[in-house]
C-alpha positions in Angstrom: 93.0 141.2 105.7 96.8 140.7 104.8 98.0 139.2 101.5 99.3 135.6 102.7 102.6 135.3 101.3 104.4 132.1 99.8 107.8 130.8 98.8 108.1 131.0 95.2 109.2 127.1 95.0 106.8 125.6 97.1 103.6 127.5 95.6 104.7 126.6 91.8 105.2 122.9 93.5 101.6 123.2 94.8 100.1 125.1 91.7 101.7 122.3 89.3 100.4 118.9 91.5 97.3 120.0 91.6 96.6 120.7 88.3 98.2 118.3 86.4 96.3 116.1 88.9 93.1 117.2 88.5 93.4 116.9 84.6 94.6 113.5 85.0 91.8 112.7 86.9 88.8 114.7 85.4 90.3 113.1 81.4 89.9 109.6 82.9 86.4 110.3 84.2 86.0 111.4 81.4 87.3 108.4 78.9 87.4 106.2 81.7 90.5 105.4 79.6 92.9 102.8 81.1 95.9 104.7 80.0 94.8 107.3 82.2 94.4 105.4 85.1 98.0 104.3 85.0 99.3 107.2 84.0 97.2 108.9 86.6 98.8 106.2 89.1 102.2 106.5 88.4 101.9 110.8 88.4 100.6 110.0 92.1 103.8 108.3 92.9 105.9 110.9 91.1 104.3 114.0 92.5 103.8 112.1 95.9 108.2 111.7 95.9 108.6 115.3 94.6 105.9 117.2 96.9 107.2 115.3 100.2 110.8 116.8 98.8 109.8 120.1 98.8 107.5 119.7 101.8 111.0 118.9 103.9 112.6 121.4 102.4 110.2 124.7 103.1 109.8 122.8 106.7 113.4 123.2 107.2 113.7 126.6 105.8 110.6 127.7 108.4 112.1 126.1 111.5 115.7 127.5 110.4 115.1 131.0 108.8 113.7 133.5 111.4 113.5 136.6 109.9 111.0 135.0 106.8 109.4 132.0 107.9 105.7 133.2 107.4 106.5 132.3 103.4 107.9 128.2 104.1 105.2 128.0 106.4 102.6 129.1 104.7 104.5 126.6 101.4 104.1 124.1 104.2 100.4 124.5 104.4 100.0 124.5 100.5 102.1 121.6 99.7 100.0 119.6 103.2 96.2 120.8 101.1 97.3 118.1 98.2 97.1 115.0 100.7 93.5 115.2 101.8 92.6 116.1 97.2 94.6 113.0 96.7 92.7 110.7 99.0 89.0 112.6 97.8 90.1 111.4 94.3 91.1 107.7 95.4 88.1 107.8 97.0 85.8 108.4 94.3 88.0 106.3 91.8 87.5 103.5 94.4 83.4 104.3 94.0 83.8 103.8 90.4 85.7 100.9 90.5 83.9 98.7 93.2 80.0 99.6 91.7 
């Protein structure tokens, strides 16, 4: 099996949401602290804006770039995997919230 490669922008992008996210969310289930929760709300917002950037921008460099477009693509793919961790996390905050 082949070592998947990745554009060095959009896997730092990927590698930074996600874990800043996840320690948002895992210190307010945690605390259950309120400053988390908005903090945690307005770090969705940011990293929502600055992922969709980045997203656009590896797209663009896969559809334009034809010699090295396995690396955007693959960015593509990474940067797409923090949508579906986002909505597992509203999810469960929504759980918390409504029982």
């Amino acid at each position: 099996m082949k070592n998947k490669k990745y554009s060095p922008v959009g896997k730092n992008v990927f590698l930074v949401s996600f874990l800043a996210g996840t320690l948002i969310f895992i210190g307010f289930l945690l605390t259950q602290s309120d400053f988390l929760f908005i903090l945690g709300f307005y770090y969705v917002v940011a990293a929502a804006m600055i992922n969709m950037i980045v997203l656009l921008y590896e797209l663009l460099e896969f559809l334009t770039d034809i010699a090295e477009h396995k690396a955007s693509g693959n960015s593509v793919f990474l940067l797409l995997l923090n949508i579906p961790v986002v909505i597992i996390y509203l999810l469960i905050l929504l759980n918390i919230y409504l029982s």
